[in-house]
Backbone as CSV, one residue per row, in Angstrom:
resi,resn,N_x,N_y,N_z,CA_x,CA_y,CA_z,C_x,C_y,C_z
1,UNK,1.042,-13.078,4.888,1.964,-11.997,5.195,1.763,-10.890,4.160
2,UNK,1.519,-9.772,4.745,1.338,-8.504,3.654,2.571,-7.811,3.884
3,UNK,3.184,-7.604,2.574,4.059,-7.040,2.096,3.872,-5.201,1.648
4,UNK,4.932,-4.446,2.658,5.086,-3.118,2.272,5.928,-2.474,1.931
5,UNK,6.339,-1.345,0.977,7.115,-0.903,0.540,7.659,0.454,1.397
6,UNK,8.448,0.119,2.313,8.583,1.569,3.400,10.127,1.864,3.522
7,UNK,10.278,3.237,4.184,11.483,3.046,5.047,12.212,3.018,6.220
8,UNK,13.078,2.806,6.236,13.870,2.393,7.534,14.784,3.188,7.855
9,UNK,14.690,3.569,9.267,15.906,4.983,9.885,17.158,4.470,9.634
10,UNK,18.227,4.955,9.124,19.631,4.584,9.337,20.196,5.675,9.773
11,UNK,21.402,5.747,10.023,22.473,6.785,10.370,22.629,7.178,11.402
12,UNK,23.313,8.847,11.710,23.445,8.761,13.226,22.738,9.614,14.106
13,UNK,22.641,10.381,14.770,21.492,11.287,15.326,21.435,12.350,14.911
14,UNK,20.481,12.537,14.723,20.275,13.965,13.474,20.613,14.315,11.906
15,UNK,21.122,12.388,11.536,22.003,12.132,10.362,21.258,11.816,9.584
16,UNK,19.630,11.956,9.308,18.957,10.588,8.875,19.460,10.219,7.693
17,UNK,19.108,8.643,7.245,19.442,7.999,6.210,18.548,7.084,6.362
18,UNK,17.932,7.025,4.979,16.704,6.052,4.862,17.176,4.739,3.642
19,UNK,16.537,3.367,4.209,16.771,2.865,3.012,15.006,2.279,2.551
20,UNK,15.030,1.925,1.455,13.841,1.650,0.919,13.939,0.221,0.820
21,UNK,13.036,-0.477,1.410,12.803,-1.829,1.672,11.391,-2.370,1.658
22,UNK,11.501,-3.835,1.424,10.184,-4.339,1.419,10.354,-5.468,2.181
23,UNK,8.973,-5.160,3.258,9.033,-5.996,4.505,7.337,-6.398,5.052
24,UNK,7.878,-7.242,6.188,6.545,-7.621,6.576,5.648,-6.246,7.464
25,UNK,4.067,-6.110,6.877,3.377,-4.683,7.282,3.512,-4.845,9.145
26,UNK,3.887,-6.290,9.274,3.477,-6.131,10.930,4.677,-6.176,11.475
27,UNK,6.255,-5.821,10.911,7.417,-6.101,11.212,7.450,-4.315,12.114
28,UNK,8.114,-4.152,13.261,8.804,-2.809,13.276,9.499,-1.676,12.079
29,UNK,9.273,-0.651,12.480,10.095,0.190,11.422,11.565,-0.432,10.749
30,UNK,12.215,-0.445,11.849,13.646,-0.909,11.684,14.079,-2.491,11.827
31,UNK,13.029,-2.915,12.048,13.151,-4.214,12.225,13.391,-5.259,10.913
32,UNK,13.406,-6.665,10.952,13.589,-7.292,10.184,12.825,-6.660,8.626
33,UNK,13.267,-7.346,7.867,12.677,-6.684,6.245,13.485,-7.930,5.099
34,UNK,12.811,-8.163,4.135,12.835,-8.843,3.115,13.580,-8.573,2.323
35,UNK,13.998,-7.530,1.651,14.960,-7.142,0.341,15.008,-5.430,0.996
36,UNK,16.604,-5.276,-0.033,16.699,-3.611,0.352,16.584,-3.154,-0.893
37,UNK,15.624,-2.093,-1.177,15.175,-1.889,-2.815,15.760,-0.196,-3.139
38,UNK,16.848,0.146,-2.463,17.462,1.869,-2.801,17.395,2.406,-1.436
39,UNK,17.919,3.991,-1.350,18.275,4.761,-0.397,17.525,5.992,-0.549
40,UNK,17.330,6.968,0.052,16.933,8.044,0.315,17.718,8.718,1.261
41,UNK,18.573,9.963,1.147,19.455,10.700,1.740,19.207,11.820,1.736
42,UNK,18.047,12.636,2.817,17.580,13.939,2.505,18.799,15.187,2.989
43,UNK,19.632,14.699,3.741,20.264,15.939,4.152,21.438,16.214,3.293
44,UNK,21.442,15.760,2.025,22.348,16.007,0.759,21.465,17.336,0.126
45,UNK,21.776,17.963,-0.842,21.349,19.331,-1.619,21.253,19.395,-2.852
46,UNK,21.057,18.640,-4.051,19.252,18.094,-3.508,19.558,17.022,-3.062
47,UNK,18.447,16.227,-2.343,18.096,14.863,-1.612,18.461,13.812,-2.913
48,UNK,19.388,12.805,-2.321,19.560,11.891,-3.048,18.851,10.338,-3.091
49,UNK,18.352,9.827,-4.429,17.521,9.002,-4.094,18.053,7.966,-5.538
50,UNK,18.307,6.711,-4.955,18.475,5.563,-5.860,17.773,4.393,-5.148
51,UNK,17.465,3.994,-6.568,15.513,2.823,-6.364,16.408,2.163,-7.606
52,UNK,16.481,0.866,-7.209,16.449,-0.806,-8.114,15.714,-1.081,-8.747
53,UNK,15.308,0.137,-9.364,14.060,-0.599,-10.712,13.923,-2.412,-10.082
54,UNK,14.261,-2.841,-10.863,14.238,-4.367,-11.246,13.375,-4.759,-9.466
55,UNK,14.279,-4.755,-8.445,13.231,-5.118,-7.345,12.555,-4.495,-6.831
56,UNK,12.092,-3.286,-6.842,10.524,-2.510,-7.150,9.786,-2.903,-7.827
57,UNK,9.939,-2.841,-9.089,8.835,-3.715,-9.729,8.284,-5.056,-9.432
58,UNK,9.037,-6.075,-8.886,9.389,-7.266,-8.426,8.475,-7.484,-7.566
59,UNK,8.853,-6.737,-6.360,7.598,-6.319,-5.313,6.401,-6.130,-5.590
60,UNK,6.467,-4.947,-6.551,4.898,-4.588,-6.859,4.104,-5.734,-7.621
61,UNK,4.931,-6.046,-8.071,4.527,-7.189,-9.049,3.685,-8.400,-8.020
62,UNK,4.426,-8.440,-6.906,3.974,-9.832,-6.098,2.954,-9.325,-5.186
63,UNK,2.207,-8.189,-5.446,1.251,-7.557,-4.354,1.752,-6.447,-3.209
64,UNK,2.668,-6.167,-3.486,3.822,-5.201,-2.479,2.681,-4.033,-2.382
65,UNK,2.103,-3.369,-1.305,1.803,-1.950,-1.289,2.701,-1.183,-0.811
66,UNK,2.330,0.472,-1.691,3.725,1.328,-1.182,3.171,2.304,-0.622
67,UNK,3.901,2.415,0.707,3.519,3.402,2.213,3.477,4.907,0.978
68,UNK,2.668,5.842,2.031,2.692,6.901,1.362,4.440,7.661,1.188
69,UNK,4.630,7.805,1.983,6.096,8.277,2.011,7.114,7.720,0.985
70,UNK,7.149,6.625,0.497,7.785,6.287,-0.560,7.013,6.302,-2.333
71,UNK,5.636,6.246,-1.690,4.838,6.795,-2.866,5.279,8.144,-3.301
72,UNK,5.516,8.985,-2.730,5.872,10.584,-2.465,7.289,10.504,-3.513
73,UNK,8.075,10.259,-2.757,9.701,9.846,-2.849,9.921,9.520,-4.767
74,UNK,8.804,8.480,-4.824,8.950,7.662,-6.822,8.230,8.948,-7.301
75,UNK,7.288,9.797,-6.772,6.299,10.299,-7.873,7.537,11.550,-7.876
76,UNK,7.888,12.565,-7.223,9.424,12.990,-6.960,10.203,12.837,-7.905
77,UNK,10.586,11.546,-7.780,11.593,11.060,-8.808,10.974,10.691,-10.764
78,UNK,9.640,10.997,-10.504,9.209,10.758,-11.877,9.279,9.119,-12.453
79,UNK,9.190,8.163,-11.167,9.167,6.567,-11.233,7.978,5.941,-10.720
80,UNK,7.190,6.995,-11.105,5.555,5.937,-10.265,5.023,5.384,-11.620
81,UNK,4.893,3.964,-11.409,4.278,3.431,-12.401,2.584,3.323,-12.241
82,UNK,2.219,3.161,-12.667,0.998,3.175,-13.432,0.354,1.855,-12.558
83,UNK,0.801,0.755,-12.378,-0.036,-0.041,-11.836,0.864,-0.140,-10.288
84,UNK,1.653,0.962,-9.710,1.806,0.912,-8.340,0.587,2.544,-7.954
85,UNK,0.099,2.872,-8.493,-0.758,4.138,-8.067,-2.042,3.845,-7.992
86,UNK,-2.315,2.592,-7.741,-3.609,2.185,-7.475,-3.368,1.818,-6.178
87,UNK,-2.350,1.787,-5.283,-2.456,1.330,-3.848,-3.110,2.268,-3.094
């Protein structure tokens, strides 16, 4: 099972709300998922974004790759580590 670091639609139509999760690469978008690792809330001013250190790393740690879009999201936030930027 390969493990990815993506996100998932929440909210209501036209509301988006993302959460950041790590799930199976062959699971649906919204579908089942493994741990919920923070949120992403772009239609706030600025976009609000909280990441669980502790199970991010966790992930990455166990082979987790991170989709571009949340790659985007940490480098953003000034949280891309060093051995998740080799994915």
């Amino acid at each position: 099972m390969a493990v990815r670091i993506r996100m998932t639609r929440m909210g209501a139509k036209k509301r988006p709300f993302y959460r950041l999760v790590a799930a199976d690469s062959e699971a649906p978008r919204d579908g089942k998922f493994l741990d919920i690792l923070g949120y992403y809330d772009p239609m706030k001013n600025p976009a609000v974004v909280k990441i669980h250190e502790d199970k991010m790393n966790y992930w990455i740690e166990q082979g987790a790759r991170v989709s571009e879009a949340v790659k985007a999201i940490l480098k953003n936030e000034g949280k891309m580590q060093s051995h998740s930027a080799s994915n």
